[in-house]
LODO-168807 format. One record per residue: residue in three letters; x, z, y of N, C-alpha, C, CB in turn. Coordinates in steps of 0.1 Angstrom, whole numbers, plus 5000, padded with zeros to 4 digits. Glycine has a CB too. Layout:
<nodes>
alaXZYXZYXZYXZY ...
</nodes>
This chain:
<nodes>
unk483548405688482948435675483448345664481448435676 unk483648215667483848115659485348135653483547985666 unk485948185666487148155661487748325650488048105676 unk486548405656487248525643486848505631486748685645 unk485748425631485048385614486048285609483148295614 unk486848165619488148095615488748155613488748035621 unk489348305615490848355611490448435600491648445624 unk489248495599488848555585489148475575487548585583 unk488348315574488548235561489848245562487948095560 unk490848205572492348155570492848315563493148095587 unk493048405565493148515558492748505543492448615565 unk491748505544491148525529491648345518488848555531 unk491848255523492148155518493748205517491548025526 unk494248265525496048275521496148375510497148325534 unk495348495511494848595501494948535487493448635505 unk493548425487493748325475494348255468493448285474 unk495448225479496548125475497748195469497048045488 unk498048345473499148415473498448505459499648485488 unk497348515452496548535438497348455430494948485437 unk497048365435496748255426498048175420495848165433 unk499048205434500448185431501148335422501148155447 unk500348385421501048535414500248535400500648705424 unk499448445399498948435387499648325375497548395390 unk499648215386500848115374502348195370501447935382 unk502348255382503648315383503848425367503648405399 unk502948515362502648585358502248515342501848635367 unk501748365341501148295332502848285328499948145338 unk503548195333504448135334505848245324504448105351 unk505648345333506648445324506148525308507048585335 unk504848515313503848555295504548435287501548525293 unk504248315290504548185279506248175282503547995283 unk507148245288508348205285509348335277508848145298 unk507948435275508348565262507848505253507648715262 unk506748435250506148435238507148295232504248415240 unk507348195242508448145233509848205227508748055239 unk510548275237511448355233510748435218511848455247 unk510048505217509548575209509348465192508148655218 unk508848365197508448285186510048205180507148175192 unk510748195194512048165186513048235177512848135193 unk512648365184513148515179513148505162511948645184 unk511548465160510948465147511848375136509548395150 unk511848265144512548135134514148185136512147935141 unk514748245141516248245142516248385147517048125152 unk516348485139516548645145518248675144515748765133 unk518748565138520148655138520948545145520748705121 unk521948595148523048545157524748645154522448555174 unk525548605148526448605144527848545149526048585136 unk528348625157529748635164530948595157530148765169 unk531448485152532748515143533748555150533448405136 unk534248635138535748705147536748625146536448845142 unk537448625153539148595146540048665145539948505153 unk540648645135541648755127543248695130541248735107 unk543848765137545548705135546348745128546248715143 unk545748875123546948915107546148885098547549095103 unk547748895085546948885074547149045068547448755062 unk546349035063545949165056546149165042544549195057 unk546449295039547149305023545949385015548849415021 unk545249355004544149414999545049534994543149324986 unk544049634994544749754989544049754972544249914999 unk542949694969542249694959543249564947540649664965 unk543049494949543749354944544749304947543049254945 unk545649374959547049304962546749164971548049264946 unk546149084969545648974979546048954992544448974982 unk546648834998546648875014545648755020548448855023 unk544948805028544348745030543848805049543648735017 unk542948655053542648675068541048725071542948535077 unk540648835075539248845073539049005073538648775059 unk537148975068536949135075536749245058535149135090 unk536649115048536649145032537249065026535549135025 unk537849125015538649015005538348984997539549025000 unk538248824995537748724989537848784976538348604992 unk538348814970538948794957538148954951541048784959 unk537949034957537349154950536049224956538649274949 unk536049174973535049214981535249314988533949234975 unk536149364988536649514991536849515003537849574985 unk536349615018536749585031537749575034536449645039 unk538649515048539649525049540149645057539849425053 unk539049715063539049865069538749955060538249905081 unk539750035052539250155046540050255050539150155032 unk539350355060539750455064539650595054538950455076 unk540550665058540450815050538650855048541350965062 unk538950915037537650995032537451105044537751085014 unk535851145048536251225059534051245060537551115077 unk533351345063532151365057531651245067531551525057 unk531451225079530951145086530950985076531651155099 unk532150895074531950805064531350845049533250765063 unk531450945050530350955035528550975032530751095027 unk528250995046527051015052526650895050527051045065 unk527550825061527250635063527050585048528850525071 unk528150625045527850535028526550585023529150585012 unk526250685019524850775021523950705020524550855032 unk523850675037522450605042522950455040521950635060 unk523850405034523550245035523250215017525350145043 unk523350345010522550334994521250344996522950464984 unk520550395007519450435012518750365023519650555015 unk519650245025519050155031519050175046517850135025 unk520350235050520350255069521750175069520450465079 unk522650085064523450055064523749885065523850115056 unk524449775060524249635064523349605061525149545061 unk522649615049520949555042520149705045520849495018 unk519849695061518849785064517749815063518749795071 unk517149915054515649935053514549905067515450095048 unk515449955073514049955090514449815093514450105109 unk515149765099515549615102514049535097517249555092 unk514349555081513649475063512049495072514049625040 unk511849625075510249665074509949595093509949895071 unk510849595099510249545110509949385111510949585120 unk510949315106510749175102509449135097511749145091 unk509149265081508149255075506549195085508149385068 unk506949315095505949355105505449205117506749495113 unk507049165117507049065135506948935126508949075148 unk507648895119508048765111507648765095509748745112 unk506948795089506748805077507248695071505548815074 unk506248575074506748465064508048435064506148345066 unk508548405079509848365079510948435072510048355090 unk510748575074511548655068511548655052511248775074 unk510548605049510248565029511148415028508048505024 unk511048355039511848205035513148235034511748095047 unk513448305047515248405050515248365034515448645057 unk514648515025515548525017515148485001516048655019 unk514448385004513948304994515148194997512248254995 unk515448145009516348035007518048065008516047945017 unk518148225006519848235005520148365017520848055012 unk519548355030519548445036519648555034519148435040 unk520048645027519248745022520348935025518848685003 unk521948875029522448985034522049105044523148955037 unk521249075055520649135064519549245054520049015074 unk518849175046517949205044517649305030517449085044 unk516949445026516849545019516349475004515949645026 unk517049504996516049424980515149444978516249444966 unk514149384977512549394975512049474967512049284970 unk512849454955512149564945512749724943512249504930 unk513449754949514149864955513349914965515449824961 unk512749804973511949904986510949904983511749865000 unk509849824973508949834968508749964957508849704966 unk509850064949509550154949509850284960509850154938 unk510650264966510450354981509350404987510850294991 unk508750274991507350214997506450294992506950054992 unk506650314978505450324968505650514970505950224947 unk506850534968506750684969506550774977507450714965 unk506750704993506350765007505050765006506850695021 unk504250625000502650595003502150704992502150414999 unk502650734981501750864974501750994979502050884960 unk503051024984503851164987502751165003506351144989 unk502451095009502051065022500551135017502150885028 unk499551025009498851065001498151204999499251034993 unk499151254990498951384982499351534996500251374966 unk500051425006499951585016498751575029501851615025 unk498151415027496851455040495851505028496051275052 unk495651475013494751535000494951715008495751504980 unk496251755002496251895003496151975015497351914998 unk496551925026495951935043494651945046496451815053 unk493851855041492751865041492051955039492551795037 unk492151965021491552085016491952205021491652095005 unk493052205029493652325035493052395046494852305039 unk492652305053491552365067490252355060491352255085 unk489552335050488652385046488252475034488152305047 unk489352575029489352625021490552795024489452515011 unk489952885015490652945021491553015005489853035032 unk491852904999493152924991494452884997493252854979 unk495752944993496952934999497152764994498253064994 unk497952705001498852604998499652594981499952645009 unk499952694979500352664968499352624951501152784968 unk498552714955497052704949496552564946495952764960 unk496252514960495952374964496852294960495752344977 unk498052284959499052154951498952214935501152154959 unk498652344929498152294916496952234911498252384910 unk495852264922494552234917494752054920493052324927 unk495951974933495751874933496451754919496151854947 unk497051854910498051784901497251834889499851824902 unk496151894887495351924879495852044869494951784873 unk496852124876497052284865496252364867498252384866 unk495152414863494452464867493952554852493452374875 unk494052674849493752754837492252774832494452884840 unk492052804819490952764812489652814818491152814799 unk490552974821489453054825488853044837489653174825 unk489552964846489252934863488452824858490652884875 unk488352754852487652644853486352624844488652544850 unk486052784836485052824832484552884843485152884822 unk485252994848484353044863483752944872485253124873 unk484652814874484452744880482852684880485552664878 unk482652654869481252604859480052684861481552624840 unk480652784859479452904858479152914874480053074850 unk480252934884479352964896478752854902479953024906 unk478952734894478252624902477052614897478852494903 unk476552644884475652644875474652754882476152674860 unk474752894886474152974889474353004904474353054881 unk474952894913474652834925473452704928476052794929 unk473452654918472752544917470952604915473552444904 unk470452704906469652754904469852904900469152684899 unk469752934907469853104907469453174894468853164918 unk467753114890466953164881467553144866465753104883 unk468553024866468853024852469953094849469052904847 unk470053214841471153294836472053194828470753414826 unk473453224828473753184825475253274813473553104834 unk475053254801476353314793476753224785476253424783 unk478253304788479453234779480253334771480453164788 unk480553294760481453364750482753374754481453314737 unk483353454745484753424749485953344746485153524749 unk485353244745485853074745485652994754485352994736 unk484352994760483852924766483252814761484352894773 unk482552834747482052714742480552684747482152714726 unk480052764750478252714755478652644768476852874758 unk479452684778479452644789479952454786480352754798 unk481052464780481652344774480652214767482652414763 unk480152264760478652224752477352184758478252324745 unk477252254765475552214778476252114788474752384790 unk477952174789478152034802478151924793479752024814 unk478851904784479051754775477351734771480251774757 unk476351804768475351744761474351684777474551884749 unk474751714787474051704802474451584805474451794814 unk475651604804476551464811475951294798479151514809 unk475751334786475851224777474251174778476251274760 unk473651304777472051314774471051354783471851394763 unk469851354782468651434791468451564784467051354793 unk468851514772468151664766469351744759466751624752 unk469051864753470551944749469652034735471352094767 unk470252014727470252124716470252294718471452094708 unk469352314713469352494713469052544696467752554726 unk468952634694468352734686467352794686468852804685 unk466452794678465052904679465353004675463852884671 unk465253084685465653274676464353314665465553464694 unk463253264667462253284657462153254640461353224663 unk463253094644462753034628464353004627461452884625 unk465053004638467152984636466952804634468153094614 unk466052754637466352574634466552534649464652464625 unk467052404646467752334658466552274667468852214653 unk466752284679465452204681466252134699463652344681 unk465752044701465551974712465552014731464451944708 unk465752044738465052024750464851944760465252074754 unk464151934763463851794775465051914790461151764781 unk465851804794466451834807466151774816467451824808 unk465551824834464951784841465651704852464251884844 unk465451574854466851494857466651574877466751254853 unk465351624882465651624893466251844892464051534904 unk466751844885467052014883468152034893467552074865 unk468452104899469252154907470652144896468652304914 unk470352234890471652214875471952094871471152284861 unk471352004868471351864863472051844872470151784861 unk471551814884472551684900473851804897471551694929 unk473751934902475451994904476451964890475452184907 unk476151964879476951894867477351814867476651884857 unk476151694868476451564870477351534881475451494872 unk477051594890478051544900479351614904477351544912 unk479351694893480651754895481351714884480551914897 unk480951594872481451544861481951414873480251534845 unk481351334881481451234887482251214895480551214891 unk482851384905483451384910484951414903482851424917 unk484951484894486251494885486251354880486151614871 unk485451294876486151134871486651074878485451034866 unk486451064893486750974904488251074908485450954917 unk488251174906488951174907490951194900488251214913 unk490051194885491351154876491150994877491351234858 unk490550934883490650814880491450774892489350744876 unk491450814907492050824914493950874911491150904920 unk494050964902495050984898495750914888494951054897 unk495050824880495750724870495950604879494950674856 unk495250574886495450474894496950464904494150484902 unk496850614912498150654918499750654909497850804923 unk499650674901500650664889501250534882500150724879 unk500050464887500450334880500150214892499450304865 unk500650244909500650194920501950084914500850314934 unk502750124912503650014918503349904903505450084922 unk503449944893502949884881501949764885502149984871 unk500849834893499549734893500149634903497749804899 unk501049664917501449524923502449454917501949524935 unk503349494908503649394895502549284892503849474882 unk501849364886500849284879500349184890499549364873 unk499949244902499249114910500249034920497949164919 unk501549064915502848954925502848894915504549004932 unk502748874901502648764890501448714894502648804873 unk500448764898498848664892499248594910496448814889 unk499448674918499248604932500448464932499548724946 unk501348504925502548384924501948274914504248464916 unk501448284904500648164902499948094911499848184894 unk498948144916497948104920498248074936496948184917 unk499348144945499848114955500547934952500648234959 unk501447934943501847834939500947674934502447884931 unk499647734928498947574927498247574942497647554911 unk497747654952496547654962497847584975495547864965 unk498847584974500147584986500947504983500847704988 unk500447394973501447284964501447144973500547244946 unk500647164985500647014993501247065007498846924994 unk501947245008502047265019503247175028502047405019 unk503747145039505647055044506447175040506146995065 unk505747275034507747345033506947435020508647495053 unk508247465017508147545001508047494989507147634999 unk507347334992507447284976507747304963507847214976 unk509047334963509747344953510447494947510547264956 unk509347554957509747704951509347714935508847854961 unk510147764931509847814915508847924914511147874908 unk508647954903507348094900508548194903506448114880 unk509848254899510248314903510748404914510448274901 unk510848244927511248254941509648294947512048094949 unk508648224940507048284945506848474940505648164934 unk507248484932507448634925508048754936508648614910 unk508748714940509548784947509248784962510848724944 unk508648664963507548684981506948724978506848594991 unk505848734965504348864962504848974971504048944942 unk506148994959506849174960507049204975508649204952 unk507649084984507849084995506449145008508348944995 unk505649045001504649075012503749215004503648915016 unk504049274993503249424989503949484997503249494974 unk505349495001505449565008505449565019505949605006 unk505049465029504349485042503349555039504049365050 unk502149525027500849595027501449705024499549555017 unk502249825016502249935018502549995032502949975009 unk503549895036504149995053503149985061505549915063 unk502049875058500749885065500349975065499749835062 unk499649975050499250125047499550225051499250155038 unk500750275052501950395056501250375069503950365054 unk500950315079501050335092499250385096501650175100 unk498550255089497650355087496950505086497650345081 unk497850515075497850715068497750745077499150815058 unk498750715088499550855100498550825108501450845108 unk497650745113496750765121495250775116497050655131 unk495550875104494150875102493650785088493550805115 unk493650695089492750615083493250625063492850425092 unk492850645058493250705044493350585034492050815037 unk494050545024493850405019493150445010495150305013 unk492550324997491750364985492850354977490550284980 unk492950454968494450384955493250314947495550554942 unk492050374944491450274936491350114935490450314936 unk491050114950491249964951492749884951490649924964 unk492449764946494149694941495049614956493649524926 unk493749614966494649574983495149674986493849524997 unk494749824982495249924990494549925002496549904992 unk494849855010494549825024492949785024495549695031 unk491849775035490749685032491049555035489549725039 unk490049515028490049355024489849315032489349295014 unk489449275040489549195055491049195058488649265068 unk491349305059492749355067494049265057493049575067 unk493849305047494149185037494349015036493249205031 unk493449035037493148895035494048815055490748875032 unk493948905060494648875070495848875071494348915077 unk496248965067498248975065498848835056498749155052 unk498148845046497748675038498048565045496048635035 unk496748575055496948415064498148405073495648395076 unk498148565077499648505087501048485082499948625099 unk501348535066502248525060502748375055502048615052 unk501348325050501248175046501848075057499548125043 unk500648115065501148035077502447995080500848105088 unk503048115083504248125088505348095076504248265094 unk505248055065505648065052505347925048504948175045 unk504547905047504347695046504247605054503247635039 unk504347645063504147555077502347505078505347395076 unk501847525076500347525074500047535085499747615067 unk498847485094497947475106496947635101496947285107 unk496547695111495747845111494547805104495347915125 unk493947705104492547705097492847675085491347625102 unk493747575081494047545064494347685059495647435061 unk495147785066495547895059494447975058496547955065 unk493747975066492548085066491748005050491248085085 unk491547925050490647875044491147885028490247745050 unk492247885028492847855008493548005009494647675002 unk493848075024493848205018492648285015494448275025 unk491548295019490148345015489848314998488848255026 unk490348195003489548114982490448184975489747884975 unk492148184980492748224969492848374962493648194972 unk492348434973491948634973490548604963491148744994 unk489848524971488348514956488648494944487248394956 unk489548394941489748364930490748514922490448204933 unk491948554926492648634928491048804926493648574944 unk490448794930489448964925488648894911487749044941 unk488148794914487648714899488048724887487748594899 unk489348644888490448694879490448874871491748684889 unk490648934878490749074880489249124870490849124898 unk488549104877486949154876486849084860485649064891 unk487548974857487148914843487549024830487948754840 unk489349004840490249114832489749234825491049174841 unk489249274838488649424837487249474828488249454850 unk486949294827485749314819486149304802484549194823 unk486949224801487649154788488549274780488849024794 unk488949384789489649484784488349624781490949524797 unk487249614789486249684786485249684774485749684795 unk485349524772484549434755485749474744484449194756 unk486649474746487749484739487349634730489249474750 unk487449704742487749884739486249924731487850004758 unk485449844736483849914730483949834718482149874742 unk484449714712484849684702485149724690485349644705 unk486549804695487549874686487250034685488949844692 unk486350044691485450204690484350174680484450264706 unk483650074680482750054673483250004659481949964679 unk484549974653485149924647485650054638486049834654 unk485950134648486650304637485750344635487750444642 unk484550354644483350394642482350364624482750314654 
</nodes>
């Protein structure tokens, strides 16, 4: 008996041992990817020089020279006949599939951010797609992306055609539809109240503006023809469907000025973030001496990781706000932030978390003042023509 309960533990103790040896084993190759991977980060490229034993005669500039371009004009030293396949290539390398590759640009964005901002903040920068080139790209997949989960949507719940729905989403929509429109929500909303319109559509036009401004709306006395008053009942079935169908048209032309002026507004905040990245990141060991310029141009850099974010987003669902100025949510934000810094000033993870948080606060503050300063402004100068 003793000795089978002995050969059990010895079993189960070799059991343990042969775990446990498959576990470092297993530890061991995780931490010798993640360095590979982290070296990856700091040094992605590796570059073969060739050697050349002829010299080559430029066909462009006459030049002879040894190499794979000539010095003197830039011109390759392989230029093969015109033929559609090389014109394709040329194609896609205007379009960013060629030596400064768009996908390469966006996966860097993705694996190496910061580093990839240092790349080509410090000279590196052939590999890599122009910032502000991809940053309207970026900008035009992320609306075009936009405006077809908008129109998809409304598409399984409505039963206008497609074509219908991309005018109603760009706002063509004709006078008289959008009087019908009024009227059946009006006499959906409360049945009992009749409702007429001329053939202008001015009463309908008139009760919505006097609803939306006021509680009460002007009428006529048919008895004595003088103007008189009415109290409007804020909990009226008519009242909420106007209102909220004035609320929802604002949000959503405001939705649409917003979309139009996407890439404009991360202008605006790759200047405000390049200030302010620059005084909060002024004691970081690396970057010191970047200029507002070279900081300008990593804003632009890292908007467009947040759009390709965004972009990845869309496709699974999750919809961005254009109204809001992250695009992305703010947590999610403020995180792409820290790991960019990080990796970008040589900063320890909690310094970055900590002056990246303050610097987003400070960074919506800003904004929020803006926004208020341009709103005192406007009620100002109304009151002024007024």
């Amino acid at each position: 008996m003793k000795e089978a309960i002995f050969g059990i533990l010895q079993k189960a103790k070799t059991a343990a041992h042969r775990v446990r040896c498959l576990c470092v084993l297993l530890i061991k190759k995780y931490n010798k990817r993640v360095r590979r991977y982290q070296n990856w980060q700091q040094k992605p490229q590796h570059y073969a020089h060739a050697e050349y034993a002829e010299d080559v005669e430029c066909k462009n500039c006459g030049r002879v020279y040894r190499g794979a371009y000539c010095p003197e004009c830039g011109q390759a030293a392989d230029t093969p006949r015109i033929t559609f396949r090389s014109m394709i290539l040329r194609t896609l390398d205007v379009w960013g599939f060629g030596n400064r590759s768009m996908p390469r640009t966006l996966v860097h964005l993705l694996l190496r951010p910061g580093y990839m901002i240092t790349d080509y903040i410090e000279g590196r920068r052939q590999p890599y797609f122009p910032p502000i080139k991809m940053l309207f790209v970026l900008g035009a997949v992320y609306l075009l992306l936009m405006a077809a989960i908008n129109v998809g949507s409304k598409l399984m719940h409505s039963e206008k055609s497609v074509g219908d729905l991309v005018l109603d989403y760009v706002g063509l929509t004709t006078a008289e539809e959008a009087t019908q429109n009024l009227v059946d929500t009006l006499q959906t909303a409360d049945a009992s109240m009749p409702v007429e319109v001329n053939e202008e559509g001015d009463t309908i036009v008139d009760l919505l503006g006097q609803i939306l401004r006021d509680d009460t709306i002007t009428s006529t006395d048919d008895n004595t023809g003088k103007a008189k008053k009415v109290h409007i009942d804020k909990e009226s079935g008519v009242v909420k469907a106007i209102r909220g169908m004035g609320k929802s048209e604002l949000a959503a032309a405001f939705e649409s000025l917003m979309s139009k002026t996407l890439v404009m507004r991360l202008f605006v905040l790759s200047l405000l973030y390049a200030v302010l990245t620059k005084a909060f990141f002024r004691c970081s060991p690396r970057c010191q001496n970047y200029n507002f310029t070279e900081m300008f141009f990593a804003q632009i850099l890292i908007f467009n990781q947040v759009l390709l974010v965004a972009i990845i987003l869309a496709c699974f669902g999750v919809k961005g706000d254009l109204s809001s100025f992250t695009i992305i949510p703010w947590w999610l934000h403020v995180l792409l932030l820290t790991i960019v810094y990080k990796q970008m000033f040589g900063v320890s993870t909690r310094s970055s978390i900590i002056r990246t948080v303050a610097l987003t606060i400070v960074v919506d503050l800003v904004i929020v003042l803006i926004l208020i300063s341009v709103i005192v402004l406007t009620v100002l100068s109304v009151i002024q023509v007024s």
